[in-house]
Steps between C-alpha positions, in 0.01 A plus 500: 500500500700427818784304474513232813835498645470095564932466617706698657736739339901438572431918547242404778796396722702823484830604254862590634812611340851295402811557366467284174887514313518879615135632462232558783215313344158476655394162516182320719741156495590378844366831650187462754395130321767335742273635831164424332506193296786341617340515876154369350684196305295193725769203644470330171488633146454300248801554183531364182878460440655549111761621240472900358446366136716745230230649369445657850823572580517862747126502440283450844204665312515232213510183802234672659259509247600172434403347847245723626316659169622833541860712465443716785608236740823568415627628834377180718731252259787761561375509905531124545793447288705798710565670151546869522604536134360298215800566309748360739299146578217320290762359245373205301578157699433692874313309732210717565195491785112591374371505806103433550277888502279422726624736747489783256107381462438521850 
């Protein structure tokens, strides 16, 4: 049985490397994304505006299944917020964006 790749992979838009407290890491956050869905965001995207709750505190996979049914959206809540690092941002109180996927659908 074939497995139908229905979104795209953060992997899809290409990985690079950072210094993260010392150590290279290879990481697909702000890489490529910023040239291919940044540049196909339309004049007007619809957000829903809120508080990171405790019990998701430094976990984008945990919002993202909240809001869009699925962990693996994990990169576009760190994309729109500017968060390269969970660990440093996504404390319990922060205002956070959950912008709309259509573009990811498209």
């Amino acid at each position: 049985m074939r497995i139908q790749k229905i979104y795209p992979s953060r992997y899809d838009y290409g990985v690079k490397t950072i210094k993260h407290k010392g150590v290279d890491i290879t990481t697909s956050v702000n890489s490529e994304i910023e040239t291919t869905i940044l540049d196909k965001i339309p004049n007007q995207i619809t957000y829903q505006t809120g508080r990171c709750p405790a019990f998701t505190v430094h976990r984008p996979d945990t919002i993202s299944n909240i809001f869009y049914g699925t962990p693996s959206r994990w990169w576009y809540i760190q994309l729109f917020n500017n968060i390269n690092d969970p660990f440093e941002a996504l404390n319990g109180g922060d205002r956070i964006l959950i912008p709309s996927d259509d573009i990811l659908r498209t």
